[in-house]
N, CA, C and O atoms as a printed pandas DataFrame, in Angstrom:
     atom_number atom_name residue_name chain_id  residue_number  x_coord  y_coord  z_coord
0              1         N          UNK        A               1   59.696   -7.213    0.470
1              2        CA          UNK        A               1   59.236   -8.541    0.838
2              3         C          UNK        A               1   60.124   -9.100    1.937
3              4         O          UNK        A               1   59.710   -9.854    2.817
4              5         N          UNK        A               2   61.278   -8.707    1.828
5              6        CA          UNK        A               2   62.454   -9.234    3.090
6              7         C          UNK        A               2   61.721   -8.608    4.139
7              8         O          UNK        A               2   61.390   -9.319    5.089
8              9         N          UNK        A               3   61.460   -7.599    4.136
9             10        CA          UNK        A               3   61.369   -6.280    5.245
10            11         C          UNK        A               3   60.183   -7.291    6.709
11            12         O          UNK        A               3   60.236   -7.529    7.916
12            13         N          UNK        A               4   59.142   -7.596    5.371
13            14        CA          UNK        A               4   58.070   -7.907    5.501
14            15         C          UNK        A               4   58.283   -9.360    6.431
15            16         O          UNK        A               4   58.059   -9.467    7.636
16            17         N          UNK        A               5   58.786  -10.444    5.497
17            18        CA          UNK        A               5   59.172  -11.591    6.128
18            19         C          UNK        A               5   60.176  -11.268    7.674
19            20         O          UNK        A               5   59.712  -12.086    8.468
20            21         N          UNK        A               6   60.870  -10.773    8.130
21            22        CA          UNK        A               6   61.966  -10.333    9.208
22            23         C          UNK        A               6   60.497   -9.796    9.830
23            24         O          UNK        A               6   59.964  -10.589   10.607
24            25         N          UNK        A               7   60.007   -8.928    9.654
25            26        CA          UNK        A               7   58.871   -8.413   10.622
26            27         C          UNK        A               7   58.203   -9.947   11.503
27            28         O          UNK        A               7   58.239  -10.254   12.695
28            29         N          UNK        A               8   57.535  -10.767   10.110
29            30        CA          UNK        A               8   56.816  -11.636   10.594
30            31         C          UNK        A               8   57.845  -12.739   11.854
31            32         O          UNK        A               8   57.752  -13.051   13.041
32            33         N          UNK        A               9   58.580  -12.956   10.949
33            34        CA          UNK        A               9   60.264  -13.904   11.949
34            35         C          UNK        A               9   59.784  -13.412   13.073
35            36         O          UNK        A               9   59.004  -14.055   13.774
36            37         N          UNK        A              10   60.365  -11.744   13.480
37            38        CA          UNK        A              10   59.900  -11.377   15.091
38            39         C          UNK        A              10   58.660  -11.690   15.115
39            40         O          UNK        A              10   58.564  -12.463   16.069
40            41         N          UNK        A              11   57.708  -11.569   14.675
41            42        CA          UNK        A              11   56.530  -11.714   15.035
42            43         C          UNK        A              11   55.790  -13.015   15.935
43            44         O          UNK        A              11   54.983  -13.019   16.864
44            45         N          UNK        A              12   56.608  -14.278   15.040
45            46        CA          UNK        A              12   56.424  -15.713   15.491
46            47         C          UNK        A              12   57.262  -15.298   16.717
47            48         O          UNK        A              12   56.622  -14.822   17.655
48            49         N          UNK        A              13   58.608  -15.409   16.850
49            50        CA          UNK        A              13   59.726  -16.017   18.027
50            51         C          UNK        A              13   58.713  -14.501   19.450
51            52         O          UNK        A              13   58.643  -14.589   20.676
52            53         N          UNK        A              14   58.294  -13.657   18.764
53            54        CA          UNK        A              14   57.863  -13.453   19.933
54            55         C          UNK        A              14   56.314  -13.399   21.191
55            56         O          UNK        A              14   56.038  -12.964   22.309
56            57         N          UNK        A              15   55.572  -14.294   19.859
57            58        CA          UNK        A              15   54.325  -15.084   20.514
58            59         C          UNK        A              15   54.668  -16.315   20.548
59            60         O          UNK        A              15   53.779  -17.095   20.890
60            61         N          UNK        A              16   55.758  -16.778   20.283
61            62        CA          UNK        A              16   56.448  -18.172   21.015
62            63         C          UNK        A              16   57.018  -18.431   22.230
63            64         O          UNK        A              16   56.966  -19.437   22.938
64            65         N          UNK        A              17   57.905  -16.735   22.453
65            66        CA          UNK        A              17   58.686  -16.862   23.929
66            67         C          UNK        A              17   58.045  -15.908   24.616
67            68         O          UNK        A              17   58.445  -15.921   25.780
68            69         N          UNK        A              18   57.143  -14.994   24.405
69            70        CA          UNK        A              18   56.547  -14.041   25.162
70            71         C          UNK        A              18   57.519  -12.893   25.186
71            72         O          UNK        A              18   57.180  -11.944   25.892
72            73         N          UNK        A              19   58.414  -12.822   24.686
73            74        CA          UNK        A              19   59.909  -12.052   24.843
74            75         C          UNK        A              19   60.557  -11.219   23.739
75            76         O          UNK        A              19   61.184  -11.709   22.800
76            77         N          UNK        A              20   60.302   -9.637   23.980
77            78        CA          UNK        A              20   61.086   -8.765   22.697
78            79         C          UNK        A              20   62.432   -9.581   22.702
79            80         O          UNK        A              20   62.675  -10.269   21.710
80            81         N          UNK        A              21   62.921   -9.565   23.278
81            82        CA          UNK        A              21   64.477  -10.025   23.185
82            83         C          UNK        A              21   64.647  -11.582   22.393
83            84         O          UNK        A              21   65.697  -11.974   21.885
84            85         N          UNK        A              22   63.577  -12.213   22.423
85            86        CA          UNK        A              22   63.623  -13.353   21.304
86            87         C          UNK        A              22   63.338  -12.796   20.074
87            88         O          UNK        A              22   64.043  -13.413   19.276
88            89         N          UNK        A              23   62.691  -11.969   19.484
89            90        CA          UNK        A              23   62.590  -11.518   18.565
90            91         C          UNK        A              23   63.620  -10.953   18.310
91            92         O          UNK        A              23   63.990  -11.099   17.145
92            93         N          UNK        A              24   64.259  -10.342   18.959
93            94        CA          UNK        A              24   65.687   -9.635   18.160
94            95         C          UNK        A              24   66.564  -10.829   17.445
95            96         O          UNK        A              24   67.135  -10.760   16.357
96            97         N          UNK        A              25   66.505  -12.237   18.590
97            98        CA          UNK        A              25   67.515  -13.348   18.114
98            99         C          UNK        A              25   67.370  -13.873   16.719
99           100         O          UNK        A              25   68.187  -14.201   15.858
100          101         N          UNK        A              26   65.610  -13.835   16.796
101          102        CA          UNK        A              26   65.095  -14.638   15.559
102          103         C          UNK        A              26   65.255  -13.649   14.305
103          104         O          UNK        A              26   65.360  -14.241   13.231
104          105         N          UNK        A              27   65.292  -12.237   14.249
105          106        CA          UNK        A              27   65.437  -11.598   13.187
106          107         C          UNK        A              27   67.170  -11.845   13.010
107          108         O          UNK        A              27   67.573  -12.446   12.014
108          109         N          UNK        A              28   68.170  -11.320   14.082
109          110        CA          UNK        A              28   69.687  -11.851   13.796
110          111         C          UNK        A              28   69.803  -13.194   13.370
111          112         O          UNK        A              28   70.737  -13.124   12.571
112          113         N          UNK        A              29   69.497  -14.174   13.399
113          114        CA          UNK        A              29   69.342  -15.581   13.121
114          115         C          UNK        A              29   68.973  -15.629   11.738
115          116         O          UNK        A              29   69.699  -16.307   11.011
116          117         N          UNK        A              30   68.051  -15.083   11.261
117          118        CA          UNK        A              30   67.248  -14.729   10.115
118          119         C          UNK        A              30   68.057  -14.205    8.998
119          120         O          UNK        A              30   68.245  -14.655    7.867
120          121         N          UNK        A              31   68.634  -12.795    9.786
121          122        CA          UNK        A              31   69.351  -11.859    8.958
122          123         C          UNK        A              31   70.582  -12.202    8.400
123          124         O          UNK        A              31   70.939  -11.457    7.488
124          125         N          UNK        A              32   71.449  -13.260    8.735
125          126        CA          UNK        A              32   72.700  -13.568    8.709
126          127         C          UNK        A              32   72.996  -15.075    8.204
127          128         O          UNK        A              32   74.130  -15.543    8.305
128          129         N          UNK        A              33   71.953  -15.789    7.671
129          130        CA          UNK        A              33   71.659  -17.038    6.750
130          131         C          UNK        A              33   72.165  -16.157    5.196
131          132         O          UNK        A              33   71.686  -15.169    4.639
132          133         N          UNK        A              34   73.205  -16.950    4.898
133          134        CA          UNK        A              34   73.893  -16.527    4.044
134          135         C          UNK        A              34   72.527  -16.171    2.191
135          136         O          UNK        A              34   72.411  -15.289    1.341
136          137         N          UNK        A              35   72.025  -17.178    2.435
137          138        CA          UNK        A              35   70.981  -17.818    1.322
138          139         C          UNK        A              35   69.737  -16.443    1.634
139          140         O          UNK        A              35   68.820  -16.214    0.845
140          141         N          UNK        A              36   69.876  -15.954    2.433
141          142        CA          UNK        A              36   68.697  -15.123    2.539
142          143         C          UNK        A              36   69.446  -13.454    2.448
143          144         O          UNK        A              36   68.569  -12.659    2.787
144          145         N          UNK        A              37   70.441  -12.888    2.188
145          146        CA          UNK        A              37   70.849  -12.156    1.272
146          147         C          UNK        A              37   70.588  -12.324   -0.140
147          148         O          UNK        A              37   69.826  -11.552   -0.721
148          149         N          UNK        A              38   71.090  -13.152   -0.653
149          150        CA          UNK        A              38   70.843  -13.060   -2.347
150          151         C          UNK        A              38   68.915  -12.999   -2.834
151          152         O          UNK        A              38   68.485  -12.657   -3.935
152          153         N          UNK        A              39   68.038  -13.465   -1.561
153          154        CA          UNK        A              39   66.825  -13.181   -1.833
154          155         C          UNK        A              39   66.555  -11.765   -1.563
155          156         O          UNK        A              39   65.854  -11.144   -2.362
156          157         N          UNK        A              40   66.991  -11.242   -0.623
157          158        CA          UNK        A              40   66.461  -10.102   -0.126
158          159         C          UNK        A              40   66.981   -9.217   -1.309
159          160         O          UNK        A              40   66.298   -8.231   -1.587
160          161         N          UNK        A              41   68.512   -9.547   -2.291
161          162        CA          UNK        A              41   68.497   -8.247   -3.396
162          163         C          UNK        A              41   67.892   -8.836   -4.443
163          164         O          UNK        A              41   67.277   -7.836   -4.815
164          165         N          UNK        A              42   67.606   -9.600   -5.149
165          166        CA          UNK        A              42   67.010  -10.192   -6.444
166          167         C          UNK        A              42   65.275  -10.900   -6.132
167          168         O          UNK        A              42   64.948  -11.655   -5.217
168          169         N          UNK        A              43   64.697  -10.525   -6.872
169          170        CA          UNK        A              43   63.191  -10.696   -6.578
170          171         C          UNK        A              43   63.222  -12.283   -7.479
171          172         O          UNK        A              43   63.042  -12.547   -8.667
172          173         N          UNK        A              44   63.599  -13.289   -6.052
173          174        CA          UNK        A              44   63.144  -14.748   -6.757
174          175         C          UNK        A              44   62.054  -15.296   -6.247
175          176         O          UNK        A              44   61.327  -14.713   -5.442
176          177         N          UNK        A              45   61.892  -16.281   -6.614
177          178        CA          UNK        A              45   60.275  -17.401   -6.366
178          179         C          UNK        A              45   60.666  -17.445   -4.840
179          180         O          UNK        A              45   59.637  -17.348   -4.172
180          181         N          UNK        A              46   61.790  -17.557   -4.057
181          182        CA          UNK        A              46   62.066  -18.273   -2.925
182          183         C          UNK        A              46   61.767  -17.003   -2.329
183          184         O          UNK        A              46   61.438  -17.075   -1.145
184          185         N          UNK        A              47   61.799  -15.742   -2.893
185          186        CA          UNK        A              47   61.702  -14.592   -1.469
186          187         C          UNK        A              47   59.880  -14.875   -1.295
187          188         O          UNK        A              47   59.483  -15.372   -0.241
188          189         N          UNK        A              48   59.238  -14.648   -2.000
189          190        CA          UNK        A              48   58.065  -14.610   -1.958
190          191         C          UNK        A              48   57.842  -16.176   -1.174
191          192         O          UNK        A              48   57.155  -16.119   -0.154
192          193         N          UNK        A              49   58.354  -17.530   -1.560
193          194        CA          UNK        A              49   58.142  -18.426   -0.768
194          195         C          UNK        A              49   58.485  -18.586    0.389
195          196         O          UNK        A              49   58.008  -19.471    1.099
196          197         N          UNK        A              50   59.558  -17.580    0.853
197          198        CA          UNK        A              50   59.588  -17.411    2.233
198          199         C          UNK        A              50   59.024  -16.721    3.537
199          200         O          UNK        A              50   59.080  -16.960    4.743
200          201         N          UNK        A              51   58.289  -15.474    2.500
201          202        CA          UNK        A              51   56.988  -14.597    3.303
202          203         C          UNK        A              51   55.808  -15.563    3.555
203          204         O          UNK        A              51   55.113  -15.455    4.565
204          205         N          UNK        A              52   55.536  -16.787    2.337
205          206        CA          UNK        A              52   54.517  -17.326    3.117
206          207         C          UNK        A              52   54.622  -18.252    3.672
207          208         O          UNK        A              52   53.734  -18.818    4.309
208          209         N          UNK        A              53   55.928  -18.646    3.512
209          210        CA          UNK        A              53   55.602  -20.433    4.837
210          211         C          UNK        A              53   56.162  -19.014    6.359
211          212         O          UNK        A              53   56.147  -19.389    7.532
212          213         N          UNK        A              54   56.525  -17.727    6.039
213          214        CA          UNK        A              54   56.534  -17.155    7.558
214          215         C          UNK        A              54   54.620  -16.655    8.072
215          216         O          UNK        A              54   54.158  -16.330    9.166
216          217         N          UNK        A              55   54.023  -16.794    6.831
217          218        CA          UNK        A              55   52.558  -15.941    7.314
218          219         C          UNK        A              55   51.826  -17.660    7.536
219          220         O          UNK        A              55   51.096  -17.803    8.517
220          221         N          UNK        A              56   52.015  -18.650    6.781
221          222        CA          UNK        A              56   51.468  -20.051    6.968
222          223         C          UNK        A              56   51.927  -20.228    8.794
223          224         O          UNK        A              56   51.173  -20.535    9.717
224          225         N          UNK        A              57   53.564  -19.874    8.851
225          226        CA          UNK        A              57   53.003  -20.168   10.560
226          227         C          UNK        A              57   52.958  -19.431   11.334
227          228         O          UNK        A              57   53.246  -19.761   12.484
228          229         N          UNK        A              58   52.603  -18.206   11.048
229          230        CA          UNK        A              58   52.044  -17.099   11.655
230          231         C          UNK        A              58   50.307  -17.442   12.154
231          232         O          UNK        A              58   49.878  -17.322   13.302
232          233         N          UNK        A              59   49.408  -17.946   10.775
233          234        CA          UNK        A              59   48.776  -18.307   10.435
234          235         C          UNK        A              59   48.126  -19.380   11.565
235          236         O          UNK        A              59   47.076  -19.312   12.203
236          237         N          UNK        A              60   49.427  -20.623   11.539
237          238        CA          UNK        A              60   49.450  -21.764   12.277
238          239         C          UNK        A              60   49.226  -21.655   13.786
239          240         O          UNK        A              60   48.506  -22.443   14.400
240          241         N          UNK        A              61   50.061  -20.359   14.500
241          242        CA          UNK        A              61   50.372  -20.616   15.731
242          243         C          UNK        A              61   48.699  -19.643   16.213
243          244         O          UNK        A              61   47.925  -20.144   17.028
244          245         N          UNK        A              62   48.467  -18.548   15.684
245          246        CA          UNK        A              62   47.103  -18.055   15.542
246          247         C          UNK        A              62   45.802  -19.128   15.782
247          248         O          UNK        A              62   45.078  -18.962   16.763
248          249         N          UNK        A              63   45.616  -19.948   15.075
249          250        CA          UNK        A              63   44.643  -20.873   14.885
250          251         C          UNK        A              63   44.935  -22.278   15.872
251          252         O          UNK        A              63   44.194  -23.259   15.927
252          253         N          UNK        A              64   46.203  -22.087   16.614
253          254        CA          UNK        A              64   46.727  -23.124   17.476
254          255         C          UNK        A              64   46.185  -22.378   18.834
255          256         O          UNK        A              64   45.646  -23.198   19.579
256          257         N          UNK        A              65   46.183  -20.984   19.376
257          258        CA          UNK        A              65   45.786  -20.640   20.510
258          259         C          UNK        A              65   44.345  -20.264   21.018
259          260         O          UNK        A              65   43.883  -19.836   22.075
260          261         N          UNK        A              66   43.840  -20.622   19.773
261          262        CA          UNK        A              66   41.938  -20.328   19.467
262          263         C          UNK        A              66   41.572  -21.666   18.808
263          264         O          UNK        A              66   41.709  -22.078   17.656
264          265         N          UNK        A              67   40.994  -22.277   20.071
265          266        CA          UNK        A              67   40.386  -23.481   19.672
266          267         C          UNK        A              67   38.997  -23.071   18.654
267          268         O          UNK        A              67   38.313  -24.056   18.376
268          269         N          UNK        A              68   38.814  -22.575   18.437
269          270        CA          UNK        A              68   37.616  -22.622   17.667
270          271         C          UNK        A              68   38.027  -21.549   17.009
271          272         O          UNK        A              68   37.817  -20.372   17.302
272          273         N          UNK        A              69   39.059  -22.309   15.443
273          274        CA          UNK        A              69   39.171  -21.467   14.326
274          275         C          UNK        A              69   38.442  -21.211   13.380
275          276         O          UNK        A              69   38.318  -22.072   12.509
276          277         N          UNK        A              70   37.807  -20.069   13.274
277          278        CA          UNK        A              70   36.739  -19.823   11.908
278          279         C          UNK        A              70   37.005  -19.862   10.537
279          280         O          UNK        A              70   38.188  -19.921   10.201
280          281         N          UNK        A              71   36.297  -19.844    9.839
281          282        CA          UNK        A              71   36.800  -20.304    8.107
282          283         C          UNK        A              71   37.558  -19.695    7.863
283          284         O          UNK        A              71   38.559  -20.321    7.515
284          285         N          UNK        A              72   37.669  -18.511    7.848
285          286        CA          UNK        A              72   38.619  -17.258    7.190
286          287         C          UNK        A              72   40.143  -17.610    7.625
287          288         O          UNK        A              72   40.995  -17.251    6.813
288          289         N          UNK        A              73   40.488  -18.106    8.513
289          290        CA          UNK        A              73   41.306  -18.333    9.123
290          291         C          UNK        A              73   41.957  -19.890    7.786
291          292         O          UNK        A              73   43.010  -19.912    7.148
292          293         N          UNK        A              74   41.123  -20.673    7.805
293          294        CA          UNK        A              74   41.172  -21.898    6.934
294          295         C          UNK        A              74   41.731  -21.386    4.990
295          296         O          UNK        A              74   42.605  -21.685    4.176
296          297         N          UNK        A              75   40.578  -20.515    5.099
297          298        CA          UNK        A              75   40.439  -19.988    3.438
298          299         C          UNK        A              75   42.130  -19.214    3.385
299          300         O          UNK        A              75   42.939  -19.283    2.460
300          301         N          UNK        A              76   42.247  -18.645    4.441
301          302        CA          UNK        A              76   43.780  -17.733    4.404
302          303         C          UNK        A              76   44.797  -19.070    4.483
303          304         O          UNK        A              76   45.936  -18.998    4.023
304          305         N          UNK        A              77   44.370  -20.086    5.002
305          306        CA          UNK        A              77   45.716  -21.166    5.417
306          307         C          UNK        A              77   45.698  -22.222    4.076
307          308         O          UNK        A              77   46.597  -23.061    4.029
308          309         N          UNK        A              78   44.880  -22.193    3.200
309          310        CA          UNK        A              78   44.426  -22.886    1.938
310          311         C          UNK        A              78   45.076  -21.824    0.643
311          312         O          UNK        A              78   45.613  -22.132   -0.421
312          313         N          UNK        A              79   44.766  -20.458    1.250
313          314        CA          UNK        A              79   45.410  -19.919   -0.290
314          315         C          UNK        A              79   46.734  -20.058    0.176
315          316         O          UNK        A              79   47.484  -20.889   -0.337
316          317         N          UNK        A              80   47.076  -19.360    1.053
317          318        CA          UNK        A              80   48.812  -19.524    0.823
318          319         C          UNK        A              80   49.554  -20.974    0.555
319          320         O          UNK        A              80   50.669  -21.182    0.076
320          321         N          UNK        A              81   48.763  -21.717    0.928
321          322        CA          UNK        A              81   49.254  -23.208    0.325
322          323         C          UNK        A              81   49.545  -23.280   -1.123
323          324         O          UNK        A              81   50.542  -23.630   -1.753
324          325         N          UNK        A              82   47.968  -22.690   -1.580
325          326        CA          UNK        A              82   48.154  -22.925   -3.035
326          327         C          UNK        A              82   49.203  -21.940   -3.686
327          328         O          UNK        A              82   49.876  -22.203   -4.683
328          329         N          UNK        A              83   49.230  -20.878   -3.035
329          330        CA          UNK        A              83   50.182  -20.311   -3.719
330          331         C          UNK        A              83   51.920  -20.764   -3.616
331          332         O          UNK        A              83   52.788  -20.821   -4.488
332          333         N          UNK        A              84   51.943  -20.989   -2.424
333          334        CA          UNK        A              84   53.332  -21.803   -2.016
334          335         C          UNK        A              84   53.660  -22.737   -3.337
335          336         O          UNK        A              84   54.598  -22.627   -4.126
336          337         N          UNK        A              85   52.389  -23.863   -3.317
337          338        CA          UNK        A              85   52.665  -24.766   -4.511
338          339         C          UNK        A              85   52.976  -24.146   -5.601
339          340         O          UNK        A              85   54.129  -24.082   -6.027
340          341         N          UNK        A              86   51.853  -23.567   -6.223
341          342        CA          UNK        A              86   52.728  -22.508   -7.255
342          343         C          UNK        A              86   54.320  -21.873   -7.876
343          344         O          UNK        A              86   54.965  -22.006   -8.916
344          345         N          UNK        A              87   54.528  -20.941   -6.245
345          346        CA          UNK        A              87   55.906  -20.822   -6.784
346          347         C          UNK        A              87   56.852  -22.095   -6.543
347          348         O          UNK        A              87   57.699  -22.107   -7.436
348          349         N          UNK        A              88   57.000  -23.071   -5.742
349          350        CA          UNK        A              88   57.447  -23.874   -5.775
350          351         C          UNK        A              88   57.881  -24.952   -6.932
351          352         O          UNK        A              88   58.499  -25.971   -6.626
């Protein structure tokens, strides 16, 4: 689930800056938050809550560059909410 979330991290910083090399920053940035070790070895509510507020704005910036977002897009930005609430 870490693996997963760090993928997405690059994923955002680099349809944000247009730039591999921002993605490297945003995964080092990522990787070295003290609080995000103890998720990445112990399977808590917060690792899983952190894959989806990274796919919510994955999600976000997707449906921000396509003005005309289709449902699926909505139904995907509605479950991970609910699930967010959940583990939260």
């Amino acid at each position: 689930i870490w693996l997963v979330t760090a993928w997405m991290v690059h994923s955002i910083a680099v349809q944000l800056q247009g730039r591999h090399q921002a993605g490297f920053w945003a995964v080092l940035a990522f990787a070295t938050a003290p609080v995000l070790h103890v998720l990445g070895i112990g399977l808590l509510p917060d690792t899983l809550l952190m894959l989806l507020t990274a796919a919510t704005m994955q999600l976000t910036l997707r449906m921000l560059q396509t003005p005309d977002a289709d449902l699926p897009n909505w139904w995907f930005g509605g479950a991970w909410a609910v699930c967010s609430g959940l583990l939260a």
